[in-house]
TILO-462035 format. One record per residue (C-alpha): residue number from 0; x, y, z. Coordinates in nm, 2 decimals. Layout:
% residues N
NUM / X / Y / Z
...
This chain:
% residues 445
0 / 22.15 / 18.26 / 10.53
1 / 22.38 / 18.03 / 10.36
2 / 22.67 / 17.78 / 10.49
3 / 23.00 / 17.69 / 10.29
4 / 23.18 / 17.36 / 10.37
5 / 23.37 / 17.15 / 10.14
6 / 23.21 / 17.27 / 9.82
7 / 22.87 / 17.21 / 9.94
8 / 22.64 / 17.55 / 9.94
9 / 22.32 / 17.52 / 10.16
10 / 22.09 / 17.76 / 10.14
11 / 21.95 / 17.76 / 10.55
12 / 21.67 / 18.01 / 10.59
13 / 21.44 / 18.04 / 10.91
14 / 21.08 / 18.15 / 11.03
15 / 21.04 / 18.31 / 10.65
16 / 20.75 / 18.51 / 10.66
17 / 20.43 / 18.37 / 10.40
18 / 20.46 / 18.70 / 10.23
19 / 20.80 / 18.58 / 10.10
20 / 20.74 / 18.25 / 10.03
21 / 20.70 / 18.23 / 9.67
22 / 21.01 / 18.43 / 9.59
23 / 21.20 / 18.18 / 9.82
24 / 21.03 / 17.83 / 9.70
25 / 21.13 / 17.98 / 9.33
26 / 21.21 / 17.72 / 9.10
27 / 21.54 / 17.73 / 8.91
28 / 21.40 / 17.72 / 8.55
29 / 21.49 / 17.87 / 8.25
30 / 21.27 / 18.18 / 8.05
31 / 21.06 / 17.99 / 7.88
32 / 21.09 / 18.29 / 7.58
33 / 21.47 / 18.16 / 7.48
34 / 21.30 / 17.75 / 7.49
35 / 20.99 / 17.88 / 7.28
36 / 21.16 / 17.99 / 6.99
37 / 21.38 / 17.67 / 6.96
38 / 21.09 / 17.45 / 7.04
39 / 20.87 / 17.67 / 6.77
40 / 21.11 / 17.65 / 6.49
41 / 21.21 / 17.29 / 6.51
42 / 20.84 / 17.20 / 6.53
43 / 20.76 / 17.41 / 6.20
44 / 21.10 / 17.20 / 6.01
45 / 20.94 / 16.86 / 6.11
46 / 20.61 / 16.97 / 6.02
47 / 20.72 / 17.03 / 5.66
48 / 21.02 / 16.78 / 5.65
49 / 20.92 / 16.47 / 5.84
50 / 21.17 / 16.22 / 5.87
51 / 21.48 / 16.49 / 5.72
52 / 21.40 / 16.73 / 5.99
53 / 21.42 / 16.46 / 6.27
54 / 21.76 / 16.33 / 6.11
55 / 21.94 / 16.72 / 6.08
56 / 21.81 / 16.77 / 6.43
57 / 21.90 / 16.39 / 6.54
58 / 22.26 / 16.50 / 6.41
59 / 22.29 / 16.83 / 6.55
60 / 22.21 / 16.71 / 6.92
61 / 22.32 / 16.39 / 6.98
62 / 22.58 / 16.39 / 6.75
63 / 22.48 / 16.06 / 6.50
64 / 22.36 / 16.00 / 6.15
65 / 22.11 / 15.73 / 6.15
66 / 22.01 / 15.49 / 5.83
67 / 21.71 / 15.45 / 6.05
68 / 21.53 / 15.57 / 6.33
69 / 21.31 / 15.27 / 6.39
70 / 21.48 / 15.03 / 6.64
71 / 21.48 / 14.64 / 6.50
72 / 21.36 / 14.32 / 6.62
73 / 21.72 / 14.24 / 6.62
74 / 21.85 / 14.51 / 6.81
75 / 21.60 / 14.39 / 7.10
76 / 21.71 / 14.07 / 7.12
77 / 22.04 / 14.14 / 7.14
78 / 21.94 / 14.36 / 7.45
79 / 21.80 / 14.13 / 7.59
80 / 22.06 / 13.87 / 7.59
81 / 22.30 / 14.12 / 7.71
82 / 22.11 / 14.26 / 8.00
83 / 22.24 / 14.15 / 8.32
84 / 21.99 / 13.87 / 8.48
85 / 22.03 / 14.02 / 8.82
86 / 21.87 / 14.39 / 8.68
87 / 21.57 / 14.12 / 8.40
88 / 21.47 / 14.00 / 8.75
89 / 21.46 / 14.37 / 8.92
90 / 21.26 / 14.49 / 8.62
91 / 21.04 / 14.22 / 8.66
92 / 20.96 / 14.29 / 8.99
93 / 20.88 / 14.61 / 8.94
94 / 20.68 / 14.51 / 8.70
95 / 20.47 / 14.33 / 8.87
96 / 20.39 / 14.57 / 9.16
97 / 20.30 / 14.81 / 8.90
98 / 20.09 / 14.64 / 8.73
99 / 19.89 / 14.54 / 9.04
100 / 19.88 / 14.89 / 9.16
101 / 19.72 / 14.96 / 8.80
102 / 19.52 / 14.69 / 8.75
103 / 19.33 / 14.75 / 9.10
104 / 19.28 / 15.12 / 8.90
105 / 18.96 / 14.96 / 8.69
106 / 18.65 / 15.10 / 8.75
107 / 18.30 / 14.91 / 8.63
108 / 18.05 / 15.11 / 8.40
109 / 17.81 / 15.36 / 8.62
110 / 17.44 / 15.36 / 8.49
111 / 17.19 / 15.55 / 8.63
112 / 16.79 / 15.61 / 8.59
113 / 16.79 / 15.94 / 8.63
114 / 16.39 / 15.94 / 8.55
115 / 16.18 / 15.67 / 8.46
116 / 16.29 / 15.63 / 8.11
117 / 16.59 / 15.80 / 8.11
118 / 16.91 / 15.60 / 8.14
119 / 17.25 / 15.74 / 8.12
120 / 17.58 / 15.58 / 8.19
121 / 18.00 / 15.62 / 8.18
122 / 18.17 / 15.37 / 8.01
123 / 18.59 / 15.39 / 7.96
124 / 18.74 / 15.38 / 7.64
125 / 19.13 / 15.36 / 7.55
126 / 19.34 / 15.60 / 7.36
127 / 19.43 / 15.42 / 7.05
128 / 19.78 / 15.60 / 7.01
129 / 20.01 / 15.71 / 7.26
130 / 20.35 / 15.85 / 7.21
131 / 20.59 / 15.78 / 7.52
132 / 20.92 / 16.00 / 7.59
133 / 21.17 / 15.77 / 7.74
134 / 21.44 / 16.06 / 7.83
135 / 21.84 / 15.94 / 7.77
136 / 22.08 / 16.18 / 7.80
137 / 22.31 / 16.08 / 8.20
138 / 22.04 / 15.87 / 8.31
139 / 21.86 / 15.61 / 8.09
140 / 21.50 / 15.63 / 8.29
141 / 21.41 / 15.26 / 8.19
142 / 21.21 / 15.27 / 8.48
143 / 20.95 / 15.56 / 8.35
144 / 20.88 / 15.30 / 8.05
145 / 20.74 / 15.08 / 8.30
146 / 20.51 / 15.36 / 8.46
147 / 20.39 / 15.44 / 8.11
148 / 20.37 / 15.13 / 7.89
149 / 20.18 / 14.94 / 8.17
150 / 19.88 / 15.13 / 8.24
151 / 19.87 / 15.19 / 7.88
152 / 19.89 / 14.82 / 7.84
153 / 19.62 / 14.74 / 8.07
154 / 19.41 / 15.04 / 7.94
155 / 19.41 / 14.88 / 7.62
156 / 19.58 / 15.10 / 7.37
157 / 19.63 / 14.95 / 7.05
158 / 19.95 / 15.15 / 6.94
159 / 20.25 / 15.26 / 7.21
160 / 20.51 / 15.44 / 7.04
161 / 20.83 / 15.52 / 7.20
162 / 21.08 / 15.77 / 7.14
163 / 21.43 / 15.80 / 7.29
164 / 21.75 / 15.97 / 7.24
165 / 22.03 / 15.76 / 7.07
166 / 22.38 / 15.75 / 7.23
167 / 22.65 / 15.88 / 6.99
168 / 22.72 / 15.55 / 6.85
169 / 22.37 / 15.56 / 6.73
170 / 22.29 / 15.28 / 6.99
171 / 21.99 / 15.25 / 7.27
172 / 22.05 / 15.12 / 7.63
173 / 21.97 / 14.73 / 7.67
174 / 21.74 / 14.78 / 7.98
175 / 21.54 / 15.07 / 7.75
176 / 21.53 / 14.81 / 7.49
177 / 21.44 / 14.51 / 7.73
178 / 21.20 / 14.71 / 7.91
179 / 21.02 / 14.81 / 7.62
180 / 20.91 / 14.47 / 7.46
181 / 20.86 / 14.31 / 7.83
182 / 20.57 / 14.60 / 7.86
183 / 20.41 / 14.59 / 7.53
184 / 20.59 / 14.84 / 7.36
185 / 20.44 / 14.83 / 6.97
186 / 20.73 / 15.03 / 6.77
187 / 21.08 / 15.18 / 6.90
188 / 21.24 / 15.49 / 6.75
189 / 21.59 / 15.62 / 6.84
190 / 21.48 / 16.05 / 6.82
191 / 21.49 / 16.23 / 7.13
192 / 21.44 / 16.58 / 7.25
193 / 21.23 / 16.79 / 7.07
194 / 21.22 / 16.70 / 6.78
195 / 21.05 / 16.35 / 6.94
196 / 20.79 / 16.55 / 7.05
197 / 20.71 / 16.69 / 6.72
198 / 20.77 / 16.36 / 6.50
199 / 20.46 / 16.21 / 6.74
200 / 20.26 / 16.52 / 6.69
201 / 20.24 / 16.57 / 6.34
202 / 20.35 / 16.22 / 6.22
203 / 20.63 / 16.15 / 5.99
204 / 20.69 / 15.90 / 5.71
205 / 20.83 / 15.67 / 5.93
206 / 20.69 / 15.81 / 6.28
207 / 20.33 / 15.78 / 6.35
208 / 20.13 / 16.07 / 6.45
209 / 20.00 / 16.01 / 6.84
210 / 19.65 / 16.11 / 7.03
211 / 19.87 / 16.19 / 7.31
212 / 20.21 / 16.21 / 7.45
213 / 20.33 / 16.10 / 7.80
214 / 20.66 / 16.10 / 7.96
215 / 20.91 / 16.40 / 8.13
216 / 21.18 / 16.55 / 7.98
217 / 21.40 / 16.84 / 8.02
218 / 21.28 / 17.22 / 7.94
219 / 21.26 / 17.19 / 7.57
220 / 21.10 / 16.88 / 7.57
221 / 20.86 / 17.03 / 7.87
222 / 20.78 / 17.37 / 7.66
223 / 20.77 / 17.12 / 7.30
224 / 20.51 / 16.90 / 7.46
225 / 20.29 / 17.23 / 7.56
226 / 20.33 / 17.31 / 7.20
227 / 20.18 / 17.01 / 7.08
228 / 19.88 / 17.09 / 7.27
229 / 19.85 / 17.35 / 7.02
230 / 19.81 / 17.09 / 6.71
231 / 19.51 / 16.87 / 6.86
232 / 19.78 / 16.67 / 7.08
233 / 19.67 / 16.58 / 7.43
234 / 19.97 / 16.56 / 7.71
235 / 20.01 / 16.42 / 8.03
236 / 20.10 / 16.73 / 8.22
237 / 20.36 / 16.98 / 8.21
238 / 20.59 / 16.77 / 8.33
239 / 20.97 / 16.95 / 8.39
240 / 21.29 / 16.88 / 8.64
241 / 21.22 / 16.67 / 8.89
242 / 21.19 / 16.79 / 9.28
243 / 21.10 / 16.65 / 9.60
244 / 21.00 / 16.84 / 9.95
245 / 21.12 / 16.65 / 10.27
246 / 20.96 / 16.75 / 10.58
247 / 21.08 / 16.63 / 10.90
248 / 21.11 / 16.67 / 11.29
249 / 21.33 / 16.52 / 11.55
250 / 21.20 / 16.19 / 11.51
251 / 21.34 / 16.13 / 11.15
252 / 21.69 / 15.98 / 11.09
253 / 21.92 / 16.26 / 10.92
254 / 22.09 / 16.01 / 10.74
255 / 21.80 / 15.86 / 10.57
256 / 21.66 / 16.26 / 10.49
257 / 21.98 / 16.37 / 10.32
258 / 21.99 / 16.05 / 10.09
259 / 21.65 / 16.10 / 9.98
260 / 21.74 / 16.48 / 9.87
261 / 22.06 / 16.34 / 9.70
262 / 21.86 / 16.08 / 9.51
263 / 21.67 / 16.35 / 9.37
264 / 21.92 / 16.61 / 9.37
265 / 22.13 / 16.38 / 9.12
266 / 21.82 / 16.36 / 8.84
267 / 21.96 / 16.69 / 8.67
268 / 22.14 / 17.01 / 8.77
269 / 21.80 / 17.20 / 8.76
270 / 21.65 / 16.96 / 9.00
271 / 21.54 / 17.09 / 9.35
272 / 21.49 / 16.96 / 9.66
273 / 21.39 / 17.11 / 9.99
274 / 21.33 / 17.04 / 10.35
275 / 21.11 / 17.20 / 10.61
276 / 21.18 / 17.14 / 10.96
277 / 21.06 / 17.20 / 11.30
278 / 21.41 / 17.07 / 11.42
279 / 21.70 / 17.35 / 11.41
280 / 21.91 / 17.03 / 11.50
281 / 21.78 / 16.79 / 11.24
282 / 21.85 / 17.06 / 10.95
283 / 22.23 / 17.06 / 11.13
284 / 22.27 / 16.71 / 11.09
285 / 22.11 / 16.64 / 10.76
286 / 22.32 / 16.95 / 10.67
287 / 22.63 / 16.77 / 10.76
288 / 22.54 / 16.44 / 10.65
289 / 22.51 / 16.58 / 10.30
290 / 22.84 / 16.69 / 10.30
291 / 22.94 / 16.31 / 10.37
292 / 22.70 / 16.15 / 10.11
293 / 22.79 / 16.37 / 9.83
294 / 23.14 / 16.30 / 9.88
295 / 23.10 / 15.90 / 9.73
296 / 22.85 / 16.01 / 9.47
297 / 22.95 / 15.93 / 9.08
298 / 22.71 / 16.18 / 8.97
299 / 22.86 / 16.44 / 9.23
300 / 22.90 / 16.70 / 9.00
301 / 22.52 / 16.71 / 8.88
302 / 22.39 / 16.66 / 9.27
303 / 22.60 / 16.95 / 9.38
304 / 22.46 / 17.22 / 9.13
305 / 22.12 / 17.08 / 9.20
306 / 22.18 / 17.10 / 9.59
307 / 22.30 / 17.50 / 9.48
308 / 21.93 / 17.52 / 9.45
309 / 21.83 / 17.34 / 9.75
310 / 21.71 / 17.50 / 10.10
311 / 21.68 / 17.40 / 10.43
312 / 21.39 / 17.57 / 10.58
313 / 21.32 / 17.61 / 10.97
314 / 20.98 / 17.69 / 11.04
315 / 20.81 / 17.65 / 11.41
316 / 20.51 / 17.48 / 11.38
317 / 20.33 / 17.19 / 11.18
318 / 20.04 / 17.41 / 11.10
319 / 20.32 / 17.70 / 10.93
320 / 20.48 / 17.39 / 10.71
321 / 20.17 / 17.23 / 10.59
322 / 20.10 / 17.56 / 10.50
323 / 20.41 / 17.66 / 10.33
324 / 20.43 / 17.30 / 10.15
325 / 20.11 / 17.33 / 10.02
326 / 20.19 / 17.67 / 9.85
327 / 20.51 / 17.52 / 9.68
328 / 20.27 / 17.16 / 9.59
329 / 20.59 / 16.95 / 9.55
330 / 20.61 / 16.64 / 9.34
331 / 20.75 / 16.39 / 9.57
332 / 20.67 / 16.48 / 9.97
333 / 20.84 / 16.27 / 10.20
334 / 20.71 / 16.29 / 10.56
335 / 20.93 / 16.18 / 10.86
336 / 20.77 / 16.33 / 11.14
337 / 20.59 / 16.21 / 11.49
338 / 20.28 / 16.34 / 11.37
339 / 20.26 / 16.20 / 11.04
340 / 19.86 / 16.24 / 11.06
341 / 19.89 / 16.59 / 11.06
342 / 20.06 / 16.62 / 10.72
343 / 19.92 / 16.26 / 10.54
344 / 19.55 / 16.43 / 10.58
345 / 19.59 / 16.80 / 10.57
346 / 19.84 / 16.81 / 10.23
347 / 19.62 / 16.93 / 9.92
348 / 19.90 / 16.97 / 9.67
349 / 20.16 / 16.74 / 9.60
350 / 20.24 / 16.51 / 9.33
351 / 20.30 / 16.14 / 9.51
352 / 20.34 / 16.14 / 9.94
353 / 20.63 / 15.88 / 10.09
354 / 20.50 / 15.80 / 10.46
355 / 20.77 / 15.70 / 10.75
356 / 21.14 / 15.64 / 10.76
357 / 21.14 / 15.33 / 10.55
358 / 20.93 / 15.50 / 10.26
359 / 21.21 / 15.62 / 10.07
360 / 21.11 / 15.83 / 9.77
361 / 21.32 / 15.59 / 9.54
362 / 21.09 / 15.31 / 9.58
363 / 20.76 / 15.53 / 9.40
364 / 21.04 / 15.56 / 9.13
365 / 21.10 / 15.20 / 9.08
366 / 20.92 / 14.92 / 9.26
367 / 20.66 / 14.98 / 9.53
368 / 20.35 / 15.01 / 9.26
369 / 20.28 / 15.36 / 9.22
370 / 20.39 / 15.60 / 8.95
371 / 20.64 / 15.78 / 8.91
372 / 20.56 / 16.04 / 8.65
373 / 20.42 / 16.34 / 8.83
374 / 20.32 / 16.68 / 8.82
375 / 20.66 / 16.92 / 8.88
376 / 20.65 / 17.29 / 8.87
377 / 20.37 / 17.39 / 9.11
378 / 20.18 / 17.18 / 8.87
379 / 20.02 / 16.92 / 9.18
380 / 19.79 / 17.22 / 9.25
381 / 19.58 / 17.14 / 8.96
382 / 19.75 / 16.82 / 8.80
383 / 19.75 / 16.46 / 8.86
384 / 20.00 / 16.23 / 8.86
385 / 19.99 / 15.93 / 8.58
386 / 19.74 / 15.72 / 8.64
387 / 19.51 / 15.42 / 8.47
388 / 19.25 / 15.67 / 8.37
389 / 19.55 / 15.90 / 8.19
390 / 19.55 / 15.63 / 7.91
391 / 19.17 / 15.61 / 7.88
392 / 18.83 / 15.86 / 7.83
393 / 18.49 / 15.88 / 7.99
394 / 18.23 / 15.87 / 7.72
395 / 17.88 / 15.92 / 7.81
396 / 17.55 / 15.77 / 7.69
397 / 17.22 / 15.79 / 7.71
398 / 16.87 / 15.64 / 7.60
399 / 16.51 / 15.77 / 7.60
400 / 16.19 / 15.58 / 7.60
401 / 15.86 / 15.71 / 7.51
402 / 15.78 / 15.77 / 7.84
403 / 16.13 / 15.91 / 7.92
404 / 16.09 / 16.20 / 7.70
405 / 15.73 / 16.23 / 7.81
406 / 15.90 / 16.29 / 8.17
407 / 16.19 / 16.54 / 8.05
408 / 16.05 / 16.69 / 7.75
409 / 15.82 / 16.99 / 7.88
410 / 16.14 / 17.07 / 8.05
411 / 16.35 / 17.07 / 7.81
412 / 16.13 / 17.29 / 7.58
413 / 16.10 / 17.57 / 7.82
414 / 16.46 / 17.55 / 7.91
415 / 16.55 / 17.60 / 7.52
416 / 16.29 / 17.91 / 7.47
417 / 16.46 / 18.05 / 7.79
418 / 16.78 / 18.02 / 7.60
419 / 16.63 / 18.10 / 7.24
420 / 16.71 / 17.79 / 7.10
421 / 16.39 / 17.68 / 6.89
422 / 16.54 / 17.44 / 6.68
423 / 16.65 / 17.26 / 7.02
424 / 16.26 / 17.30 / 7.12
425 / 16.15 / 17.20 / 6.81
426 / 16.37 / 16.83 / 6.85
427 / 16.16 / 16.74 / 7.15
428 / 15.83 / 16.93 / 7.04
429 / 15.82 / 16.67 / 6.74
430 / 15.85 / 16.40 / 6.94
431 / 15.60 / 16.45 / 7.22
432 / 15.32 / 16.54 / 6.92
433 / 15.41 / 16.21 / 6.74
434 / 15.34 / 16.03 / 7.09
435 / 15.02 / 16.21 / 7.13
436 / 14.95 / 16.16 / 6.75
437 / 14.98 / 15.78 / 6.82
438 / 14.81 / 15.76 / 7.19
439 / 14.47 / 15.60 / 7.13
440 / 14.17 / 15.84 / 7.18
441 / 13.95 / 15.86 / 7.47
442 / 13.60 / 15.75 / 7.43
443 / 13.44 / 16.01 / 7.61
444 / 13.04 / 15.84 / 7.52
């Protein structure tokens, strides 16, 4: 059941049965089979071309022939003289709740004596390259190079690349810029899209090639990213257009819900947001004050597609909507209900949770601490957001005394003839002879 007033379409729909609830909590994304074959054959030009690919595919989309891709120290500076103090000292902020949020991440090495003489333990390492996609385009996220280049910072990574789409005058916001060297960036390259993605994956003469490759993007950057997973590339996640859930009772403030969908509903045209409600009344007014907040919006155009794709979903009981938000697993859940509880402990799948009526989902995108790059697409199910730990590997260790492999080794042995493995028999069946070889000999006078 849908509602048409001034332009705005709202897609209401009530008591859905679970059968139908996939079809209805759809996203609105391309076929992936029209992205692949872009993403395939620009990856395949780079690959071969290096930096003349990423300049015929740098002039194709955003309309600019570079000299250089690499962004100079005196480009920076001049961004940040000509950054507004006001948005330095926002940034700063930010930064600083970030990096406490991260910092409190660290974990201490975990060692264990699993048997007498056998000692193992985890120790964290950092990736020494990561790649970070900063997308341009309407928005300059400046803010996402905060919630990558900081943990990576802190992790320890010795080289953080950053790629970004120029503007047409073949120029790079100031706050991107500022941002960038404030947080450690090492090296600053105007190429965007997806032929970004594939410059940090294979490596060009003037790109490096990158371990792995953090940030979100649109669908061809989302499908070029899962590409370079095929070329010994890790990724964060499949990160694609950015959604938020919103659920919500009586108790919330319709005002307050219908900003948070129009935040999100103004990232992109294929964004999505959503809101599940007990209330038949609350999805009335939010419905309504939508209409009103839309109306001053400078990016009305984008939120209104994106609200095309919204819905409004009326369902009876908590129990129903835990369970029906669970089976989307959104990437921002806002939860503005009496029995907040119910939802904060029961919710398995969702990407980042904003608590109350004064958790707005904007402040996880910008200055509370957390971070903002998360899991889109169904992806929470399985995904986790960015976190310290996404810049940094478990390796394991372990070390044997005599009388550790004296303890083990009889086990081990057996375990490896079970398997049929006699040259993993034979590694421990050397040992333990040499050790009885060198035990000194009973006197049995």
């Amino acid at each position: 059941m849908s509602n048409r007033k001034n332009g705005t379409v709202m897609n209401k729909i009530y008591n859905p049965a679970p059968k139908d609830w996939q079809e209805i909590l759809k996203r609105p994304t391309q076929t992936v089979e029209d992205i692949e074959a872009t993403v395939t054959d620009i990856f395949k030009q780079v690959k071969q071309k290096g930096d003349r690919a990423v300049a015929k595919y740098t002039s194709l989309f955003d309309g600019i022939a570079l000299d250089t891709t690499i962004v100079s120290s005196q480009e920076v500076s001049e961004a940040v003289a000509a950054l507004d103090p006001e948005v330095k000292e926002a940034i700063q902020l930010a930064k600083s709740n970030i990096e406490k949020f991260h910092e409190a991440q660290k974990t201490e090495r975990v060692t264990i004596e699993t048997t007498p003489g056998v000692t193992c333990w985890q120790e964290k390492r950092p990736i020494q390259k990561v790649g970070l996609y900063i997308p341009g385009g309407t928005a300059p996220l400046f803010s996402t190079i905060l919630m990558l280049a900081i943990p990576a910072k802190i992790a320890g990574c010795k080289e953080i690349v950053l790629c970004t789409p120029p503007s047409k005058e073949g120029t790079i916001n100031p706050a991107i810029l500022y941002t960038a060297q404030l947080c450690g960036v090492t090296k600053i390259y105007k190429v965007g899209g997806i032929q970004a993605i594939a410059a940090m994956t294979f490596g060009t003469e003037t790109i490096p090639q990158v371990y792995k490759i953090f940030g979100p993007g649109n669908q061809f950057v989302t499908v070029a990213k899962q590409l370079a997973t095929n070329y010994g590339v890790a990724i964060d996640m499949p990160a694609g257009p950015s959604e938020l859930l919103v659920v919500a009772d009586d108790t919330a403030d319709a005002a307050f819900v219908a900003s948070d969908l129009l935040s999100q509903a103004e990232h992109g045209t294929d964004s999505q947001v959503i809101l599940v409600s007990t209330s038949r009344n609350l999805i009335t007014a939010v419905e309504k004050e939508i209409q009103v907040q839309m109306s001053t919006l400078s990016r009305k155009r984008i939120a209104q597609k994106a609200i095309d794709n919204s819905k409004l979903i009326y369902v009876e009981d908590d129990a129903t909507a835990l369970a029906l938000i669970d089976e989307y697993g959104p990437e921002h859940f806002i939860v503005c209900v009496e029995n907040e509880d119910f939802y904060v402990n029961g919710i398995q799948n969702a990407g980042s949770v904003f608590i109350g009526n004064y958790t707005p989902e904007s402040a996880g995108d910008y200055a509370s601490g957390t971070n903002h790059t998360l899991p889109t697409n169904g992806y929470a199910k399985q995904y986790s957001g960015v976190n310290l730990d996404s810049f940094l590997k478990s390796m394991t260790f372990q070390k044997i005394t005599k009388q550790g492999i004296k303890n083990i080794g009889n086990a081990i042995e057996i375990m490896a003839t079970a398997e049929g493995l006699e040259a993993h028999k034979n590694a421990v069946t050397l040992r333990l002879n040499k050790l009885d070889e060198d035990a000194p000999s009973s006197n049995n006078n």
